[in-house]
C-alpha positions in Angstrom: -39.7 58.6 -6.0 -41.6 55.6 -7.9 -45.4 56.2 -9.0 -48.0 53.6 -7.4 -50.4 52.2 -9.2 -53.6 52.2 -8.2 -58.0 52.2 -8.2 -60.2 53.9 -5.9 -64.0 52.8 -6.5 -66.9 54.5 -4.9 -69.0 52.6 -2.5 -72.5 53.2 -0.7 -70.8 52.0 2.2 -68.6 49.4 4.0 -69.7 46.1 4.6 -69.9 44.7 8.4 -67.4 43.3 10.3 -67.8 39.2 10.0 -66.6 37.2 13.1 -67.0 34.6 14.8 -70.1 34.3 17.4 -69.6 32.8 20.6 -66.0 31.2 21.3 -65.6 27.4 21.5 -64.8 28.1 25.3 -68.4 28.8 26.2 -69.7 25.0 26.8 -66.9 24.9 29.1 -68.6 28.1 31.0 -72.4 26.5 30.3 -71.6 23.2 31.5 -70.3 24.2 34.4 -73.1 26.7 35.2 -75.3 24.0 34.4 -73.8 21.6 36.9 -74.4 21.5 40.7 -70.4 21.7 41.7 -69.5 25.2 42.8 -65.2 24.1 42.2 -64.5 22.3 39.7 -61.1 22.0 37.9 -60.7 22.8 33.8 -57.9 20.9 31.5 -58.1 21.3 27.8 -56.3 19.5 25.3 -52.9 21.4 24.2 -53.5 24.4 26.3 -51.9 25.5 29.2 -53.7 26.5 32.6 -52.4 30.2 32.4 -53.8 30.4 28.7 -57.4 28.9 29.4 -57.8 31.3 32.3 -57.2 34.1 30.2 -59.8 32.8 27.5 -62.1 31.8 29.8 -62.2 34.8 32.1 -62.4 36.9 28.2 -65.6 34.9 27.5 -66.7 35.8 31.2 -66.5 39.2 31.1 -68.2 39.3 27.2 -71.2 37.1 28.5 -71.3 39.3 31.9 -71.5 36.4 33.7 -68.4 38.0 36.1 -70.7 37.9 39.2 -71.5 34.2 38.9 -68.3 32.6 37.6 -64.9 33.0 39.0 -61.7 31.7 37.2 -58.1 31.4 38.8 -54.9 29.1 38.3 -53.1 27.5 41.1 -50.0 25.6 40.8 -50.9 24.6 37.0 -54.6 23.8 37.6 -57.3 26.3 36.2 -60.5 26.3 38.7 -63.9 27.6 37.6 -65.6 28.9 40.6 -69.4 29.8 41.5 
Protein backbone atom coordinates (compact mmCIF):
# COMPACT_ATOMS: atom_id res chain seq x y z
CA UNK A 1 0.00 0.00 0.00
CA UNK A 2 1.45 3.50 -1.08
CA UNK A 3 1.57 6.42 1.67
CA UNK A 4 -0.53 9.70 0.77
CA UNK A 5 0.65 12.71 1.25
CA UNK A 6 -1.03 15.12 2.78
CA UNK A 7 -2.11 18.65 5.22
CA UNK A 8 -4.99 18.95 7.46
CA UNK A 9 -5.29 22.79 8.75
CA UNK A 10 -7.62 23.77 11.47
CA UNK A 11 -10.42 26.12 10.61
CA UNK A 12 -13.00 28.24 12.72
CA UNK A 13 -15.37 27.10 10.35
CA UNK A 14 -16.50 26.51 6.66
CA UNK A 15 -17.20 29.17 4.45
CA UNK A 16 -20.88 29.49 2.82
CA UNK A 17 -22.01 27.92 0.00
CA UNK A 18 -21.63 30.66 -3.13
CA UNK A 19 -24.33 30.27 -5.94
CA UNK A 20 -25.99 31.86 -8.17
CA UNK A 21 -29.21 34.05 -7.14
CA UNK A 22 -32.15 33.88 -9.26
CA UNK A 23 -31.88 31.89 -12.62
CA UNK A 24 -31.75 33.62 -15.95
CA UNK A 25 -35.32 31.94 -16.45
CA UNK A 26 -37.09 34.24 -14.06
CA UNK A 27 -37.86 37.32 -16.60
CA UNK A 28 -39.35 34.79 -18.60
CA UNK A 29 -41.81 33.95 -15.43
CA UNK A 30 -41.93 38.06 -14.42
CA UNK A 31 -42.81 39.06 -17.77
CA UNK A 32 -45.31 36.93 -18.27
CA UNK A 33 -46.92 37.59 -14.80
CA UNK A 34 -46.51 40.98 -15.61
CA UNK A 35 -48.48 40.81 -18.88
CA UNK A 36 -52.31 40.59 -19.26
CA UNK A 37 -52.30 37.17 -21.48
CA UNK A 38 -53.27 34.25 -19.29
CA UNK A 39 -51.61 31.56 -22.50
CA UNK A 40 -48.91 32.46 -23.87
CA UNK A 41 -46.37 30.19 -25.69
CA UNK A 42 -42.36 30.21 -24.56
CA UNK A 43 -39.33 29.45 -27.27
CA UNK A 44 -35.79 30.06 -26.11
CA UNK A 45 -32.92 30.08 -28.20
CA UNK A 46 -31.09 26.50 -28.37
CA UNK A 47 -33.39 24.91 -25.91
CA UNK A 48 -35.81 22.43 -26.39
CA UNK A 49 -39.61 22.76 -25.19
CA UNK A 50 -39.20 19.59 -22.80
CA UNK A 51 -35.98 21.24 -21.22
CA UNK A 52 -37.47 24.83 -20.65
CA UNK A 53 -40.53 23.30 -18.97
CA UNK A 54 -38.45 21.57 -16.67
CA UNK A 55 -36.45 24.81 -15.77
CA UNK A 56 -39.12 26.84 -15.80
CA UNK A 57 -41.53 24.79 -13.58
CA UNK A 58 -37.90 24.38 -11.14
CA UNK A 59 -37.89 28.28 -10.87
CA UNK A 60 -41.77 27.96 -10.19
CA UNK A 61 -41.81 25.85 -7.57
CA UNK A 62 -38.42 27.87 -5.81
CA UNK A 63 -40.33 31.26 -6.19
CA UNK A 64 -43.75 29.45 -4.89
CA UNK A 65 -45.41 30.97 -7.45
CA UNK A 66 -47.09 27.21 -8.29
CA UNK A 67 -50.64 28.53 -7.64
CA UNK A 68 -50.35 31.37 -10.20
CA UNK A 69 -48.31 29.93 -13.01
CA UNK A 70 -48.75 26.70 -14.82
CA UNK A 71 -46.21 25.29 -17.28
CA UNK A 72 -46.87 22.26 -19.82
CA UNK A 73 -45.49 21.15 -23.43
CA UNK A 74 -47.67 20.13 -26.17
CA UNK A 75 -46.57 18.86 -29.39
CA UNK A 76 -43.10 20.75 -29.03
CA UNK A 77 -44.52 24.03 -27.73
CA UNK A 78 -43.99 25.04 -24.04
CA UNK A 79 -47.13 27.18 -22.67
CA UNK A 80 -47.02 29.26 -19.54
CA UNK A 81 -50.38 29.36 -18.08
CA UNK A 82 -52.16 31.76 -15.38
Amino acid sequence: MSDVSFDLSPVEEKPSRKYRKGSKYDPIIDAFLESEHNLVTVEAEDKDANYLRTQLKKRIDARDLQYKVEVSVVNNKAYLEK
